[in-house]
Backbone of each chain as ProteinMPNN parsed JSONL, in Angstrom:
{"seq_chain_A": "XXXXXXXXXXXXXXXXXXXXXXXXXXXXXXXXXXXXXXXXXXXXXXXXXXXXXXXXXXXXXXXXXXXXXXXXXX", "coords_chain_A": {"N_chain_A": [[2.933, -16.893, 11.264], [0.561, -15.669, 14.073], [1.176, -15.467, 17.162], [-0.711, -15.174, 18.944], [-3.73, -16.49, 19.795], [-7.279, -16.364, 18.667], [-10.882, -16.503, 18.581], [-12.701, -15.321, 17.061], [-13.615, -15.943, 15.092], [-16.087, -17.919, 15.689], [-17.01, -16.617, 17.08], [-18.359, -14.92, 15.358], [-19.467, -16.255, 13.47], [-21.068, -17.641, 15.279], [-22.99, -15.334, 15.541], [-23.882, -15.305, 13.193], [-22.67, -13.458, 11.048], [-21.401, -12.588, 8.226], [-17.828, -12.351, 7.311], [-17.223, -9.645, 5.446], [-19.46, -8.432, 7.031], [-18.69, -8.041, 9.283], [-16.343, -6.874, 9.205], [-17.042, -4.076, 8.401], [-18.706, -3.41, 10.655], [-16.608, -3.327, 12.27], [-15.211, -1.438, 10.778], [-13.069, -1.86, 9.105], [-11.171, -3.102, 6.473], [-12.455, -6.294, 4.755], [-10.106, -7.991, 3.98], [-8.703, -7.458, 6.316], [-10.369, -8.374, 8.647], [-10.21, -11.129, 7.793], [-7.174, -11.669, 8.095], [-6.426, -11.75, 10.859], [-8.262, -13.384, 12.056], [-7.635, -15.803, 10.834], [-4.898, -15.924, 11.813], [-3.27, -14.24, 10.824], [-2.298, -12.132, 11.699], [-2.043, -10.123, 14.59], [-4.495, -7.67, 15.738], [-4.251, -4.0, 16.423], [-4.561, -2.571, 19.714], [-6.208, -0.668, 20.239], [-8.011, -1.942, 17.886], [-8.593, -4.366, 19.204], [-9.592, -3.395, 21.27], [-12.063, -2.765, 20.183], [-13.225, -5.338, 18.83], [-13.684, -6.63, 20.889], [-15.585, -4.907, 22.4], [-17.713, -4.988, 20.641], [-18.723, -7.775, 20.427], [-19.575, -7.841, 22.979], [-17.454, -9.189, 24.974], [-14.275, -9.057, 27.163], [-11.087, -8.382, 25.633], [-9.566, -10.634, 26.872], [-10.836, -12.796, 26.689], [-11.71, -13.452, 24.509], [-8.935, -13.038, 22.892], [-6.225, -14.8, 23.116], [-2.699, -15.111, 23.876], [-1.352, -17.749, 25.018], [0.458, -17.765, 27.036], [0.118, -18.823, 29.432], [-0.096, -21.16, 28.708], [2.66, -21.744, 27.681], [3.902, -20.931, 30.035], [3.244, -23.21, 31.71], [4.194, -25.092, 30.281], [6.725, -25.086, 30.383]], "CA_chain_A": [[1.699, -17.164, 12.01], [0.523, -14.971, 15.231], [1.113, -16.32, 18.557], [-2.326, -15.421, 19.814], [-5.147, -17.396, 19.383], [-8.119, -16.134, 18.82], [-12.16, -17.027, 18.957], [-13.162, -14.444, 16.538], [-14.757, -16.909, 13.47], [-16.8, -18.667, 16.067], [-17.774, -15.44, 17.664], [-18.733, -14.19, 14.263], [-20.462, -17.567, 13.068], [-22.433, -17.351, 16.348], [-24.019, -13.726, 15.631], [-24.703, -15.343, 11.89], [-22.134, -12.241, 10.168], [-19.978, -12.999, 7.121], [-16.667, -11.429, 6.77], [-17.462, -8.397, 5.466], [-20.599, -7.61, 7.637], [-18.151, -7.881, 10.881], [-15.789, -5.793, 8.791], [-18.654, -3.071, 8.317], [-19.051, -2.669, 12.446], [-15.374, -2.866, 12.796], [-14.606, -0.261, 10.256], [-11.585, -2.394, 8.575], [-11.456, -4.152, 5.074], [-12.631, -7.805, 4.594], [-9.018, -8.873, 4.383], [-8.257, -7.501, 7.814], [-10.905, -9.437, 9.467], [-9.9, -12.712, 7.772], [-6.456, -11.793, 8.668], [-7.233, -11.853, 12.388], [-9.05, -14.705, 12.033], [-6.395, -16.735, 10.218], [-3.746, -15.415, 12.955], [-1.953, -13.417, 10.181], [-2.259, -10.336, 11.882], [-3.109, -9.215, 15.45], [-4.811, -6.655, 15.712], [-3.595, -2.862, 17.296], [-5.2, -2.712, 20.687], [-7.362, -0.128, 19.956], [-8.864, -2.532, 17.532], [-8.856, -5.527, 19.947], [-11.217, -3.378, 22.246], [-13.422, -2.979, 19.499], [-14.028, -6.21, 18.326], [-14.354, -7.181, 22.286], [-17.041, -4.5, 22.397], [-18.703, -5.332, 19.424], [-19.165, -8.64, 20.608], [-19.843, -7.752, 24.555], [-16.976, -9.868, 25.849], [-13.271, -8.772, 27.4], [-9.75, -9.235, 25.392], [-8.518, -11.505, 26.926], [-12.131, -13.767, 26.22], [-11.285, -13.521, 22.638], [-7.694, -13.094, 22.452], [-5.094, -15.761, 23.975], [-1.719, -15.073, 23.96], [-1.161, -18.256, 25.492], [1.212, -17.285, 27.613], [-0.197, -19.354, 30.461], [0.52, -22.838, 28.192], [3.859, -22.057, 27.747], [4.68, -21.008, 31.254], [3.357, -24.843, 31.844], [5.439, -26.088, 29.67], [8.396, -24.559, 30.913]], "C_chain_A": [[1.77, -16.522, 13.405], [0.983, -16.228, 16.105], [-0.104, -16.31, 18.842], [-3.336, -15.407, 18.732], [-6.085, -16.464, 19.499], [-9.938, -16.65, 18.359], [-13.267, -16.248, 17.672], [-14.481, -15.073, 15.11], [-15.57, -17.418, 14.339], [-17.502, -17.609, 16.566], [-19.056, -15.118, 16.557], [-19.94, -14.791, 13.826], [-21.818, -17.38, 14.267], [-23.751, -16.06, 15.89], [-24.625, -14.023, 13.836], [-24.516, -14.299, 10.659], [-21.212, -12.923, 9.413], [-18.87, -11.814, 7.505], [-16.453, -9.596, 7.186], [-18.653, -7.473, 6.015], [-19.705, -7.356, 9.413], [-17.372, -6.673, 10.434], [-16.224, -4.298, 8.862], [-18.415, -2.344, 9.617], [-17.694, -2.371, 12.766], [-14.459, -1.51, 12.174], [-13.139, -0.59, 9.714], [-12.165, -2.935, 7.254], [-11.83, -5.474, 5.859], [-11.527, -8.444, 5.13], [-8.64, -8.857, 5.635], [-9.042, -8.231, 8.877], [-10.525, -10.995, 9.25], [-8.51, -12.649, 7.927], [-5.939, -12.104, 9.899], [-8.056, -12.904, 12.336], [-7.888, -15.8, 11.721], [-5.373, -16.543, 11.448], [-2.859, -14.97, 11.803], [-1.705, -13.04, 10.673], [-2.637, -10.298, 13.432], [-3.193, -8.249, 15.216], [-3.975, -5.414, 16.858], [-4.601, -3.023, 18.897], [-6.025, -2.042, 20.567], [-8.61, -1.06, 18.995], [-9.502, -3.711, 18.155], [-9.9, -5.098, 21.117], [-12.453, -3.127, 21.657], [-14.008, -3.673, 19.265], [-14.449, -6.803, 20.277], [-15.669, -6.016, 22.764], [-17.779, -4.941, 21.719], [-19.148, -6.462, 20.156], [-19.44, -8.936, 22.697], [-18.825, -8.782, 25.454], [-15.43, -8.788, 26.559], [-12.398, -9.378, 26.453], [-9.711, -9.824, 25.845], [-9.74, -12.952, 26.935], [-11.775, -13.951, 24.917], [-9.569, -13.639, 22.569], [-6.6, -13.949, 23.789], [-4.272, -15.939, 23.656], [-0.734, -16.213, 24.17], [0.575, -18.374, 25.76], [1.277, -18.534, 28.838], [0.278, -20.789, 30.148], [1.822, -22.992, 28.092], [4.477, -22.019, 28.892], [4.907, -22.626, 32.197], [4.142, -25.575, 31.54], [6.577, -26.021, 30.152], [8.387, -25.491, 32.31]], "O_chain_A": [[2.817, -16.68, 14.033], [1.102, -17.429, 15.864], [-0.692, -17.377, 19.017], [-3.653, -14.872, 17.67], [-5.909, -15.629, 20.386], [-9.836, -17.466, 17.443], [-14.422, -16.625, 17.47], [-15.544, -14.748, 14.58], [-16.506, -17.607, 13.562], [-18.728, -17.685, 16.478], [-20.265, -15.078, 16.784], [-21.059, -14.282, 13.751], [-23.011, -17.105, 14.135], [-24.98, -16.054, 15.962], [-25.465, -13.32, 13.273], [-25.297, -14.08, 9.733], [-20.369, -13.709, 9.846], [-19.099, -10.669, 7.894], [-16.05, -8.838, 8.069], [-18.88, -6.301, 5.715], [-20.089, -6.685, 10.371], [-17.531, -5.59, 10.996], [-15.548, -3.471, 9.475], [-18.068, -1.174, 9.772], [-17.429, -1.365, 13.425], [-13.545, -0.851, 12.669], [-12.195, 0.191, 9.828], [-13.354, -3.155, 7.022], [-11.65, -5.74, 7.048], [-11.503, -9.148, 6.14], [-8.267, -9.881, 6.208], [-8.486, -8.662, 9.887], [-10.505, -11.868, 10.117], [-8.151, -13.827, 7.941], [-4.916, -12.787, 9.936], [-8.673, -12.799, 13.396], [-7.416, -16.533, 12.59], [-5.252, -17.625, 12.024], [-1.686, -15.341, 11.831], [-0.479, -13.133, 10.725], [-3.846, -10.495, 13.547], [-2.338, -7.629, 14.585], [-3.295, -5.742, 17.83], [-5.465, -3.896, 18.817], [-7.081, -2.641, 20.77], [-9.815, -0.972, 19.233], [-10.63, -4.101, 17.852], [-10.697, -5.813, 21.724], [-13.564, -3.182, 22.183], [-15.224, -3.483, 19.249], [-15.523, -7.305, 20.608], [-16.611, -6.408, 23.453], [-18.772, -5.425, 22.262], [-20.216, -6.188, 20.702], [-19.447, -9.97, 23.365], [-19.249, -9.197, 26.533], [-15.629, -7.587, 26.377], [-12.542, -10.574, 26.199], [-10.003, -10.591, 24.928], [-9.312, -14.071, 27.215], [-11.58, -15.103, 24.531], [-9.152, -14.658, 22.017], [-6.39, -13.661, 24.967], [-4.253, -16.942, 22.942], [0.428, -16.098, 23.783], [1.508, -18.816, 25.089], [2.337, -19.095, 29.116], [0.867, -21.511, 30.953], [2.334, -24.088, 28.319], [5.439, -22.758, 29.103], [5.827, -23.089, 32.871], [4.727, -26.476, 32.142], [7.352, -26.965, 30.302], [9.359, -25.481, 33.065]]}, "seq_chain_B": "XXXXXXXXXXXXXXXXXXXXXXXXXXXXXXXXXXXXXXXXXXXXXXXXXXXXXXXXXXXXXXXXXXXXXXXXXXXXXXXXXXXXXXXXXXXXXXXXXXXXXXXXXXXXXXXXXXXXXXXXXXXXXXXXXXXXXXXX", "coords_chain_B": {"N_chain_B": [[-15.794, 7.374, 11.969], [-13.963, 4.473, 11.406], [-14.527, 2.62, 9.413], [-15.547, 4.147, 7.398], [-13.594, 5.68, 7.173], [-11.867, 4.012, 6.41], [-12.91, 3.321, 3.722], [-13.515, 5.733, 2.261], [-10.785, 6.628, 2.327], [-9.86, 4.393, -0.022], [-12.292, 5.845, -1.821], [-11.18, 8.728, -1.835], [-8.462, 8.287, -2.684], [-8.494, 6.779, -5.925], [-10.054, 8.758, -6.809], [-8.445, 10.541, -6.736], [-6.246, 9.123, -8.281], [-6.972, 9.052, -11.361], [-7.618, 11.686, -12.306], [-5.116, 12.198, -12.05], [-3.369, 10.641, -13.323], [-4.266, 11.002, -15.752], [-3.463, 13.575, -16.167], [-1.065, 13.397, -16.404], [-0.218, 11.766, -18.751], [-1.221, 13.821, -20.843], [0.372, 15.556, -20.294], [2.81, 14.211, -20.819], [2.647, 13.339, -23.667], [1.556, 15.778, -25.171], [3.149, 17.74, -24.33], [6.023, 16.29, -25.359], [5.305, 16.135, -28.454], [4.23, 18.767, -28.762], [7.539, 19.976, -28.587], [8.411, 18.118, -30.334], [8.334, 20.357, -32.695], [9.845, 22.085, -32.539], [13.01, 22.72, -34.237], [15.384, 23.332, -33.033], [15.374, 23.016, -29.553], [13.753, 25.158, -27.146], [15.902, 25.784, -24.236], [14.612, 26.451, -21.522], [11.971, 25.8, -22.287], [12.173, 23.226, -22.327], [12.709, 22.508, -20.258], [10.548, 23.09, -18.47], [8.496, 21.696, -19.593], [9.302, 19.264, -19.038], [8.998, 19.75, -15.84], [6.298, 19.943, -16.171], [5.749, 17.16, -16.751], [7.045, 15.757, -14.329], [5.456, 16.987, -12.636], [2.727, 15.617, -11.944], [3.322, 12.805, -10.912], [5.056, 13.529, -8.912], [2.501, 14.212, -7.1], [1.34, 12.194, -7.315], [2.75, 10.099, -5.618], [2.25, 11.571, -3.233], [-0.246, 11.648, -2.949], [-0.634, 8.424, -2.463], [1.082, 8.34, -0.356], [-0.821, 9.499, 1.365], [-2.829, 7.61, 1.422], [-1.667, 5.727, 2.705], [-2.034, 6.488, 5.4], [-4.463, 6.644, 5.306], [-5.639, 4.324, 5.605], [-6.948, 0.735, 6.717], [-5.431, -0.588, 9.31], [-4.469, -3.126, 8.605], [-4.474, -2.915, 6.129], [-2.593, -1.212, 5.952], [0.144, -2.008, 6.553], [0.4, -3.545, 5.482], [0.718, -2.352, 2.801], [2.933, -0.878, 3.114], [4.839, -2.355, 3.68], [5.146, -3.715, 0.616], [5.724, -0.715, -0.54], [8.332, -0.479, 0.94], [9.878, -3.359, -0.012], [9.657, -3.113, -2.372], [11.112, -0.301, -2.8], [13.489, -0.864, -2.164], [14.43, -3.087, -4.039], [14.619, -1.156, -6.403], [16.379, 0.294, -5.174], [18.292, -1.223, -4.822], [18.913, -2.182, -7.596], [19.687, 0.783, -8.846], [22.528, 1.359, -7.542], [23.462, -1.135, -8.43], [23.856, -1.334, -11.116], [24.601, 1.311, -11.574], [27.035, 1.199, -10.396], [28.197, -0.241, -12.537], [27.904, 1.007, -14.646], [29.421, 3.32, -13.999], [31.681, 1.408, -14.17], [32.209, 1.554, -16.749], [31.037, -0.809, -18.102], [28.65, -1.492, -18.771], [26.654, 0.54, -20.84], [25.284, 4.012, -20.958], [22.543, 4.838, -18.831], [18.772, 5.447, -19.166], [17.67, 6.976, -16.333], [15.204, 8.095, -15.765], [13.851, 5.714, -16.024], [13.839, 4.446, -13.393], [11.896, 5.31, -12.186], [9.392, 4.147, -12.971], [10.06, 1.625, -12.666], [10.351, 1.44, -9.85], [7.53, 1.454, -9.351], [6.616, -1.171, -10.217], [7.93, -2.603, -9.084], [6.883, -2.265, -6.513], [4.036, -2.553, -6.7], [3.827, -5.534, -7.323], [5.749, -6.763, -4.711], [3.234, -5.595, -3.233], [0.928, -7.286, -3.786], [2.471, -9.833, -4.029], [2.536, -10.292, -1.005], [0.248, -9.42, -0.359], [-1.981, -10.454, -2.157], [-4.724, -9.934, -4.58], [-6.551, -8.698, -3.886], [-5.202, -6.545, -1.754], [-4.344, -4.664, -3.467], [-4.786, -0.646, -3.986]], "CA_chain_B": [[-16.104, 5.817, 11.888], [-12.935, 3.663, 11.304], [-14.364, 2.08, 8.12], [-15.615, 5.534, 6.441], [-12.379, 6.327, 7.106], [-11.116, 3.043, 5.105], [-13.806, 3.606, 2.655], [-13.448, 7.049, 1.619], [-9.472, 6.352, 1.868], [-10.271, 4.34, -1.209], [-12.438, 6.796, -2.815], [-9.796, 9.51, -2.304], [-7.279, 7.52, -3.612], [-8.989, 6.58, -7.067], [-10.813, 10.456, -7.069], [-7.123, 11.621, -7.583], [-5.026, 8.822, -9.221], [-7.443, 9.261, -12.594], [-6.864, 12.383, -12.643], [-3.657, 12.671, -12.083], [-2.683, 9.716, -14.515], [-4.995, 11.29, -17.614], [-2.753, 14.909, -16.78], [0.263, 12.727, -16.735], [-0.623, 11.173, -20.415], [-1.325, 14.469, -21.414], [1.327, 16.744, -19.746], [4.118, 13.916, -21.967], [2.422, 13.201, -24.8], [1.354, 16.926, -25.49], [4.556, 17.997, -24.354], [6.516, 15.737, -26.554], [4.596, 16.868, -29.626], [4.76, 19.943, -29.055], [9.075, 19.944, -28.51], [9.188, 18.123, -31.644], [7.791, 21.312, -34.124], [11.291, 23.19, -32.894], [14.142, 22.312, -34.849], [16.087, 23.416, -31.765], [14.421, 23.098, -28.578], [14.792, 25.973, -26.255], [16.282, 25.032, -22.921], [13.868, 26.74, -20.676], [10.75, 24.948, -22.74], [12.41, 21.285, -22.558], [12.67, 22.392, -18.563], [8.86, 23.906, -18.325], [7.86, 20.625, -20.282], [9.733, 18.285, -17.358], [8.693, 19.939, -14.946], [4.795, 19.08, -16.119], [5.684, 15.686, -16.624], [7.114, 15.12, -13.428], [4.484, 17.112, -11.046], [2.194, 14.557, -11.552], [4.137, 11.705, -10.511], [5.282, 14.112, -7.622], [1.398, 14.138, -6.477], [0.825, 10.584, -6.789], [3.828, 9.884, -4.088], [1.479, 12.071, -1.953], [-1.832, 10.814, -2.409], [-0.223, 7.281, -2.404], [1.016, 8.468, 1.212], [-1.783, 10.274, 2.186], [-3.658, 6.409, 1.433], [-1.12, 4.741, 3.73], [-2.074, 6.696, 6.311], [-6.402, 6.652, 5.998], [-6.564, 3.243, 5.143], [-6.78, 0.296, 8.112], [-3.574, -1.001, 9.741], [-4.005, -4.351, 8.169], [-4.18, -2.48, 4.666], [-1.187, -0.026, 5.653], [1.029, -2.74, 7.12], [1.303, -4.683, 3.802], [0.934, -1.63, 1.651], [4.181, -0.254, 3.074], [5.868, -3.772, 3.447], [5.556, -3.694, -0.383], [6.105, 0.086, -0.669], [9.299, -0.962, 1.267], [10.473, -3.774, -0.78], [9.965, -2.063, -4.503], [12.115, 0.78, -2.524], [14.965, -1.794, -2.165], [14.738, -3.216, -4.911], [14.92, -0.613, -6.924], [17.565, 1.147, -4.798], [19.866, -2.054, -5.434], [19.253, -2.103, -9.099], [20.018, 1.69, -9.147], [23.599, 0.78, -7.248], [24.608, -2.303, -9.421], [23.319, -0.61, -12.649], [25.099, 2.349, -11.378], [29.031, 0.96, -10.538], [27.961, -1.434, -13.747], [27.791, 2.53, -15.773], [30.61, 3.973, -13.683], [33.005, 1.331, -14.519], [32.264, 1.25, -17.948], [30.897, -2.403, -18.091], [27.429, -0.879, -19.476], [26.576, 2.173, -21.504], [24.611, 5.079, -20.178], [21.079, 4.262, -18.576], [17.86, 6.428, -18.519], [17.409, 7.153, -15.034], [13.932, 8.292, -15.586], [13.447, 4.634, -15.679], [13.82, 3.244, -12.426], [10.673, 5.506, -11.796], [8.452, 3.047, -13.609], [10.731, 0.052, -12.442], [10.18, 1.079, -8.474], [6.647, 1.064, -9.277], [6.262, -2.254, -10.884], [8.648, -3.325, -8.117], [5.995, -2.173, -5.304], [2.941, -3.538, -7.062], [4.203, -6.748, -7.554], [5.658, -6.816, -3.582], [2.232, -5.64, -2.505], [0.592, -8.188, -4.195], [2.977, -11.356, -3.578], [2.202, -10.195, 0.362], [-1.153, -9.572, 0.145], [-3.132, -10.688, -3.189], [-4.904, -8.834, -5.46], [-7.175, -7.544, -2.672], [-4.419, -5.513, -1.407], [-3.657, -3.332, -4.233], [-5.351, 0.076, -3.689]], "C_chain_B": [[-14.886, 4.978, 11.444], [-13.585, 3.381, 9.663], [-15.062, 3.458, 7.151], [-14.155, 6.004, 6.459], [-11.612, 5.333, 5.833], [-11.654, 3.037, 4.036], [-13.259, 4.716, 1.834], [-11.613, 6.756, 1.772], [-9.507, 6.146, 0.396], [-10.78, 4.669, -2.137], [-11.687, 7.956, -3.095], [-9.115, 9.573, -2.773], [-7.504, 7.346, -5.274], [-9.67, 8.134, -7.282], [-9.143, 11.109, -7.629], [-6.478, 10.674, -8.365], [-5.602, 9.188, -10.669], [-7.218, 10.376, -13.255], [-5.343, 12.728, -13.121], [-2.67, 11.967, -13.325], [-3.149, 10.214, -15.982], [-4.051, 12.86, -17.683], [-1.402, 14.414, -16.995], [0.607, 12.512, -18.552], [-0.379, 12.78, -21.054], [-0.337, 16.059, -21.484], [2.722, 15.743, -20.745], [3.78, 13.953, -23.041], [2.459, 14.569, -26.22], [2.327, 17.601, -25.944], [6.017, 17.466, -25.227], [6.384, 15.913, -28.071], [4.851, 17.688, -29.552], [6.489, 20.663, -29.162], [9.404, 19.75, -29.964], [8.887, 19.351, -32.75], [8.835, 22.146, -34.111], [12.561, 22.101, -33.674], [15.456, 22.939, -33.481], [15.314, 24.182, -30.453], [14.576, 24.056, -27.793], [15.015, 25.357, -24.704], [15.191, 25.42, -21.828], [12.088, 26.048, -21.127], [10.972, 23.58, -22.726], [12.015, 21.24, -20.921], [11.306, 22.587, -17.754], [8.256, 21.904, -18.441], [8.151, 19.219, -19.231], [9.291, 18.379, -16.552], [7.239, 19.816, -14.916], [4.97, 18.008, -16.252], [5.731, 15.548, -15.099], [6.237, 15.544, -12.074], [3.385, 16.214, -10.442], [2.506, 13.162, -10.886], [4.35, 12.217, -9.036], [3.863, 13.858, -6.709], [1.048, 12.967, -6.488], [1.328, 10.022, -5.744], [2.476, 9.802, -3.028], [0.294, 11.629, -1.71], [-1.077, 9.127, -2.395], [0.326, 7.251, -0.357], [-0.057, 8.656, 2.207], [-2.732, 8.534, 2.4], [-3.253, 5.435, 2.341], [-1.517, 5.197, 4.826], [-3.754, 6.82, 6.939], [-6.514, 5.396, 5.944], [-6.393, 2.327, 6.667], [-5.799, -0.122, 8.654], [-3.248, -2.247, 9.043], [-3.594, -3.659, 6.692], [-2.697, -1.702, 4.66], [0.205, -0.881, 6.045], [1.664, -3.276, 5.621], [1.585, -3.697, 2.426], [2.581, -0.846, 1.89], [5.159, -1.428, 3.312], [6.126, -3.403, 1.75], [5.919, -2.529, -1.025], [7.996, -0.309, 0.199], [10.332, -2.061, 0.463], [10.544, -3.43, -1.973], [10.966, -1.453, -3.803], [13.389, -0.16, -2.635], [15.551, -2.683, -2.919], [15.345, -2.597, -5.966], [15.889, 0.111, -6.796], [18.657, -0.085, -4.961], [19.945, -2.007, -6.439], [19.622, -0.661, -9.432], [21.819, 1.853, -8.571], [23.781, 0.303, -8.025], [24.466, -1.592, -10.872], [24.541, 0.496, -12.781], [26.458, 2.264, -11.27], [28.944, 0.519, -12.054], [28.746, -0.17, -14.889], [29.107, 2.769, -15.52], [32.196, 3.057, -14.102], [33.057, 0.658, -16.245], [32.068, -0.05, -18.495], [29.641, -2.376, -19.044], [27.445, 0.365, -19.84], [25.3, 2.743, -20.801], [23.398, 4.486, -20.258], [20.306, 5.599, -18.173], [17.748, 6.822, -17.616], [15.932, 7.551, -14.867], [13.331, 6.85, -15.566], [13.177, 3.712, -14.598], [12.851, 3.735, -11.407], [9.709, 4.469, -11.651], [8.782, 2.05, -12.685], [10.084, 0.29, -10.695], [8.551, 0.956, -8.68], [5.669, -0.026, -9.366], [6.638, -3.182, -9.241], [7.446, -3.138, -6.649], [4.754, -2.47, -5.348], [3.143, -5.027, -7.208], [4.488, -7.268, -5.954], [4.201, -6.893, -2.795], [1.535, -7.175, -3.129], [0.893, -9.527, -4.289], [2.734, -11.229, -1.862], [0.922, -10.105, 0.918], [-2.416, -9.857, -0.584], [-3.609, -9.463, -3.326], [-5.905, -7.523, -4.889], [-6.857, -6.387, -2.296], [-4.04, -4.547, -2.347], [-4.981, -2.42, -3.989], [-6.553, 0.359, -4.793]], "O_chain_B": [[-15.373, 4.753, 10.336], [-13.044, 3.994, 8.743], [-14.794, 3.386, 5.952], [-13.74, 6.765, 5.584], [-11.047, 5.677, 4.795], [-10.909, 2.717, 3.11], [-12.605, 4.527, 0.808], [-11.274, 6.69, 0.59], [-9.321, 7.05, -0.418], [-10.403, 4.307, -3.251], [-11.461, 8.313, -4.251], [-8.756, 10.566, -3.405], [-6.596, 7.829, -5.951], [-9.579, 8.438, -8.471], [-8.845, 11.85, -8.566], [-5.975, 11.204, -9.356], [-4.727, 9.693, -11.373], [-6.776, 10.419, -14.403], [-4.756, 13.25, -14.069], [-1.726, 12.419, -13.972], [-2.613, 9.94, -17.055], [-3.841, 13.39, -18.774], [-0.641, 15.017, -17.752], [1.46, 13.024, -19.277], [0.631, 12.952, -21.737], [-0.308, 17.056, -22.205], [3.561, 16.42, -21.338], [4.511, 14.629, -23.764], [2.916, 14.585, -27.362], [2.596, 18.006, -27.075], [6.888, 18.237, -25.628], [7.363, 15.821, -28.811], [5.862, 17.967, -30.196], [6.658, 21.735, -29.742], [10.108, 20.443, -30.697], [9.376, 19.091, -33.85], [9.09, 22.881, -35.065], [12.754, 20.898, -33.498], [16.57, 22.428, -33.595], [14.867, 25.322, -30.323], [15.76, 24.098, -27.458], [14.259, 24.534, -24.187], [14.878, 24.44, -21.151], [11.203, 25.896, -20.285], [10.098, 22.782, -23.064], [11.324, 20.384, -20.369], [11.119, 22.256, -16.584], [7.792, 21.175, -17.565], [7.322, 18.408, -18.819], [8.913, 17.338, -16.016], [6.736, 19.596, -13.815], [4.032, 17.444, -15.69], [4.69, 15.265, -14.507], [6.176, 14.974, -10.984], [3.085, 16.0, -9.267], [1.583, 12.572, -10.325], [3.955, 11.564, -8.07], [4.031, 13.32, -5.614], [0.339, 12.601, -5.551], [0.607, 9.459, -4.921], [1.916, 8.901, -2.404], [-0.194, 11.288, -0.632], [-2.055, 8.785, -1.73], [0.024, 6.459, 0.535], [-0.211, 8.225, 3.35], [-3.249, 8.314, 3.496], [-3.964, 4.531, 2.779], [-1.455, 4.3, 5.667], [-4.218, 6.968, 8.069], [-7.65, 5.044, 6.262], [-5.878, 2.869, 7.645], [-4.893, 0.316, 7.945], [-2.078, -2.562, 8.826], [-2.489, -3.874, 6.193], [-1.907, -1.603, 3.721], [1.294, -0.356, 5.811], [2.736, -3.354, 5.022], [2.262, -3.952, 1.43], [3.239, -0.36, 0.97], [6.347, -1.242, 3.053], [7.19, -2.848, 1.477], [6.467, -2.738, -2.107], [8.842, -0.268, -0.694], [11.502, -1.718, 0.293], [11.603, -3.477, -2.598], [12.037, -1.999, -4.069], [14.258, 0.162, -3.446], [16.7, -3.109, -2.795], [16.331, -3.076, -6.526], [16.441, 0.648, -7.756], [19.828, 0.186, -5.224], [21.098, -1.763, -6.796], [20.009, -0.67, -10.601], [22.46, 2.582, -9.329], [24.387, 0.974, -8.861], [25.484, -1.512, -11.56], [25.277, 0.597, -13.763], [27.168, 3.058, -11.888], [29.772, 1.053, -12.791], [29.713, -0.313, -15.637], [29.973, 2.581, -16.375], [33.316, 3.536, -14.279], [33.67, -0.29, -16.735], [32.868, -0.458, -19.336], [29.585, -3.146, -20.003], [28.124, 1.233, -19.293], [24.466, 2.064, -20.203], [23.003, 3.811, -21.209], [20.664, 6.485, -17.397], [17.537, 7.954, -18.051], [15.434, 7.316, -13.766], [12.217, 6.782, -15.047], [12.579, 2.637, -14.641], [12.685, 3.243, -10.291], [9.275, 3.988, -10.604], [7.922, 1.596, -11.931], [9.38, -0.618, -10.254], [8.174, 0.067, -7.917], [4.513, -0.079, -8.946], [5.981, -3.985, -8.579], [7.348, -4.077, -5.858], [4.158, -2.685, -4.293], [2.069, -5.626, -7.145], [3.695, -8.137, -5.59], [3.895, -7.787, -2.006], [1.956, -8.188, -2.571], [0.044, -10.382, -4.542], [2.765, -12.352, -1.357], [0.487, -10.444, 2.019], [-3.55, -9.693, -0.135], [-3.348, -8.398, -2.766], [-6.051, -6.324, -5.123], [-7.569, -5.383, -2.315], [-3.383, -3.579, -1.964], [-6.072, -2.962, -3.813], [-7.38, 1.249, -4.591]]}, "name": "protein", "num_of_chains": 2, "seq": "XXXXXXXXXXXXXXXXXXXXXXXXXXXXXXXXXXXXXXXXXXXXXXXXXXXXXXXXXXXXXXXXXXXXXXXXXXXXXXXXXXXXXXXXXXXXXXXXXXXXXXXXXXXXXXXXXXXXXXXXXXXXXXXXXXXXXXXXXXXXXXXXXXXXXXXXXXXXXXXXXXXXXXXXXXXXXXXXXXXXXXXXXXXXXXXXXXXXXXXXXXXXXXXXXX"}
């Protein structure tokens, strides 16, 4: 399981796209979007500024490393 | 476009394996038939006749590479994870098989076999890693 979290199914749900219609704009299979979704997989960075274009926000709006929770913890 | 690219990957891929698998069929089968009508085969026609069997196989490698490298990273990640484990599989069973031969424990083994076998071995990998989705 990834470390970073991401927002991407709620993003998706919001705009009212299944799966394979986000897949489509992103130019990846099905599975790779529900991989990334699931936290199988992050994505390459080149793809992480796509789906943050696609959906008009910044990485680090969508993708959380949470980096910041563990430094808390510590 | 990123997904014409993963798209047409997939039609590339299937545009040549059909081919390549119906000249396969027909480069042994043919070839086999035709070997048996000599009562002694000549050596340079058993070697002609190999060497069409195995070019096809040789070109599938390549379009099988050429697919790892159009398709998307999530597809190429798991397709060479399980291109990776068949390889190691099959390279240990070609080892143990292989002292097994050398110290006379087993009698002589095809070797054209552990063609097939790494292939089974890297469909089966892809597919316990990424479902049936993932095969090409």
């Amino acid at each position: 399981m990834s470390a970073v979290r991401n927002t991407i199914r709620a993003l998706r749900t919001e705009q009212g796209w299944s799966q394979a219609a986000l897949a489509d704009q992103l130019g990846v299979s099905r599975q790779s979007v529900n991989a990334i979704e699931t936290g199988k997989y992050d994505p390459s960075l080149p793809l992480a500024f796509a789906i943050a274009r696609l959906f008009g926000k910044s990485i680090e709006e969508i993708f959380d490393d949470q980096t910041e929770a563990k430094l808390a913890a510590e | 476009m990123a997904q014409q690219t993963f798209k047409s990957a997939k039609k590339r891929y299937w545009r040549a394996f059909i081919p390549i698998m119906v000249l396969y069929l027909i480069a042994t089968l043919a070839g086999s038939a035709f070997l048996l009508t000599f009562e002694v085969e000549p050596t340079w026609l058993q070697a002609t006749i190999a060497l069409a069997c195995s070019l096809p196989m040789i070109f599938f490698l390549y379009v099988q590479i050429r697919y790892f490298l159009e398709t998307d990273e999530y597809d190429r990640l798991i397709q060479l994870k399980g291109f990776a484990i068949g390889a190691a599989i099959t390279v240990s069973a070609i080892f143990l098989l292989g002292f097994l031969q050398m110290f006379h424990v087993i009698d002589r083994i095809e070797v054209f076999w552990f063609g097939p076998a790494f292939f089974v071995a890297y469909g089966l990998s892809t597919y316990a890693i990424g479902g049936r989705q993932c095969l090409p």
